[in-house]
C-alpha positions in Angstrom: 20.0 79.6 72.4 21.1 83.2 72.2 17.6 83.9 74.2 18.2 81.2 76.4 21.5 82.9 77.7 20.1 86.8 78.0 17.6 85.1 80.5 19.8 83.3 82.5 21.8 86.5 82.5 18.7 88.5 84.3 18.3 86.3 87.6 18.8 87.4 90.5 20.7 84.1 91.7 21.8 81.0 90.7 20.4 78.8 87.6 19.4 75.8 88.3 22.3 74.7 86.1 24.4 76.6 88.2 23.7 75.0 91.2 24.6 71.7 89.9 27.8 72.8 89.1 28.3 74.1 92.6 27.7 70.5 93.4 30.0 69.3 91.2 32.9 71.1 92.1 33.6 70.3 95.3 33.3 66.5 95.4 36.7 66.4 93.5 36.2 66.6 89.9 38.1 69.2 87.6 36.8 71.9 85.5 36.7 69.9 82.4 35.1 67.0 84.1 32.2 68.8 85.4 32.0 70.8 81.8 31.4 67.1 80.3 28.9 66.0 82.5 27.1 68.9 82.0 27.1 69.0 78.5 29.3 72.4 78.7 32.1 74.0 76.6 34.9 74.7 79.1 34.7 78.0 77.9 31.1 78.0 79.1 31.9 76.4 82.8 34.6 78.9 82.7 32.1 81.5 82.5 29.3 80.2 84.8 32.1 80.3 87.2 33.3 83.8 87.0 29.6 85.0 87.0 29.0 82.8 90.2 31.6 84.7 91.8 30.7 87.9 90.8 27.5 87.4 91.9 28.5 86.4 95.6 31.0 89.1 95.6 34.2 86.9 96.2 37.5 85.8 94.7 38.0 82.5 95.1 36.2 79.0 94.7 36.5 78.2 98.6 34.8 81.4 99.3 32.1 80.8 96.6 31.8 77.3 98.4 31.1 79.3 101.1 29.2 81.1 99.8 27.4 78.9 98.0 26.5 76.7 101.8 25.3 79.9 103.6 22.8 81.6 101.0 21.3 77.7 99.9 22.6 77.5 96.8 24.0 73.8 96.4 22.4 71.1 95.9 22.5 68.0 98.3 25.9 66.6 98.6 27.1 64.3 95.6 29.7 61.6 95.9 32.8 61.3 94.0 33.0 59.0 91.2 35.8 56.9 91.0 
């Protein structure tokens, strides 16, 4: 697993993990909702975040949603589950 992360670490953009949270996030659900569907600590989705914005160079979520539209790196749009 340890491997698994110092690759992920290298790319130049998004995982494909990553985008999938991007996804996630904006139809509504919290942190710890998008941690569980993805099989993620919080911890971890914590992380992903905080690397997501360091890699688009911004301090918010709504600019990494931004962000995130403008350089293709969501996913198609997902609906909220109720």
């Amino acid at each position: 697993m340890r491997w698994l992360a110092s690759v992920e670490r290298e790319t130049e953009g998004p995982t494909a993990l990553d985008k999938r949270v991007l996804t996630l996030l904006p139809a509504g659900t919290t942190d710890l909702t998008v941690a569980t569907q993805l099989g993620l600590s919080p911890r971890t989705m914590h992380r992903r975040l905080r690397r997501l914005m360091d890699l688009a160079g911004v301090r918010t979520r709504m600019q990494l949603g931004g962000h995130a539209v403008r350089h293709g790196w969501k996913e198609g749009p997902v609906t909220r589950r109720t």
